[in-house]
N, C-alpha and C positions, 0 to 999 in steps of 0.2 A: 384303390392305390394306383392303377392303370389308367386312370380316368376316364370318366364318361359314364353315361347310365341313364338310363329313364325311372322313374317314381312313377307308378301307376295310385293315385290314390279313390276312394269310391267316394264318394258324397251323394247328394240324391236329386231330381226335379224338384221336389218340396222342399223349400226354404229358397233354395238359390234361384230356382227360376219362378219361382210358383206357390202363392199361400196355398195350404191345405189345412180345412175343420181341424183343430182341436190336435195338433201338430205344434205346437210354438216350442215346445223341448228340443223334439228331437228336426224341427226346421232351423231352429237356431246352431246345431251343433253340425250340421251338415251343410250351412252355409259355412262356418268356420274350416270345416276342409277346404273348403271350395277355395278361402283367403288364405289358407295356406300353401294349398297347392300352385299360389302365386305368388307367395312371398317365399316359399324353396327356389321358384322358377329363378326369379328376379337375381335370388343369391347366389345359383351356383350354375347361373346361365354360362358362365365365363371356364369354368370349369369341365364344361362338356356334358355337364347333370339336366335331362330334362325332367320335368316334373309338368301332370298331368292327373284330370281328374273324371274320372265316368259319374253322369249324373243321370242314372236312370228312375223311369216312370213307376210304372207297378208289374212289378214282374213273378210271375208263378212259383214262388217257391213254398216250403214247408212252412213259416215263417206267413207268409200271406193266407197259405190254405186254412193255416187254423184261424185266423184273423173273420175270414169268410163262411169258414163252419160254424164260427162263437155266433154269426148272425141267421141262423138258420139255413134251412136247407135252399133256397135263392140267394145266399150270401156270396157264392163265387158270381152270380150272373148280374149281381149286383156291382160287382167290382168291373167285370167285362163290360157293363151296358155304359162304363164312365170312360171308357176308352176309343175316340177316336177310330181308331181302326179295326173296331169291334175285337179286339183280344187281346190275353197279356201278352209281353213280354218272354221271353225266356231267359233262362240262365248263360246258356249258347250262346247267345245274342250278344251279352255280357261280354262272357268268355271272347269275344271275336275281336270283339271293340279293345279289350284289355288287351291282347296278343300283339294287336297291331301296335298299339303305343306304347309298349316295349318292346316291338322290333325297330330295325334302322328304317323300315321304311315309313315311320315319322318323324324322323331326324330333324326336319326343320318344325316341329309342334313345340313346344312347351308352355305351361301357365293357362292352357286352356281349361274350362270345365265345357267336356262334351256332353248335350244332352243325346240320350234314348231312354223315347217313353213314348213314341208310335203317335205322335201329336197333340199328347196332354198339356203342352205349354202354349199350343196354337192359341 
């Protein structure tokens, strides 16, 4: 009602920036934010609304760890050894990137998709 605001939305590396195996559901539905997150920009650019999208790699969560225990006991170091920077992600990491692009000090951002994924799109 006061106008203005940032949209932080989550989409992922896989789809938008990067095929991943046996992924085409949930890359195709996470490119679609990606295209949304640029069709809000576009909309309500005029209105002070920015809209922005975090597109992270593979990141350590509950969610991944069972992912990597369902493949045995080398399943986390299988997911690490795919990673560029020799390790995942964290949720912090996440957390930091989103904070900023709902503060004002991204004021001139909107319509991006940021990748963090420690160089898996390299």
């Amino acid at each position: 009602e006061g106008g203005g605001g940032s949209i932080v939305n989550v989409s992922s590396a896989a789809g938008v920036f990067k095929a991943a195996p046996n992924r085409y559901v949930y890359s195709a539905t996470k490119a679609a934010v990606a295209a949304l997150t640029r069709a809000v920009a576009v909309d309500f650019i005029t209105k002070g609304i920015r809209c922005n999208a975090i597109c992270p790699g593979t990141i350590e969560t509950p969610s991944m760890l069972g992912r990597a225990a369902a493949l045995g006991a080398g399943g986390r170091d299988m997911f690490v050894s795919r990673q560029p920077m020799g390790r995942l992600g964290t949720a912090d990491e996440i957390a930091s990137l989103a904070v900023y692009l709902a503060s004002d000090e991204s004021a001139f951002t909107t319509g991006v998709a940021h990748i963090i994924d420690g160089g898996w799109t390299l």
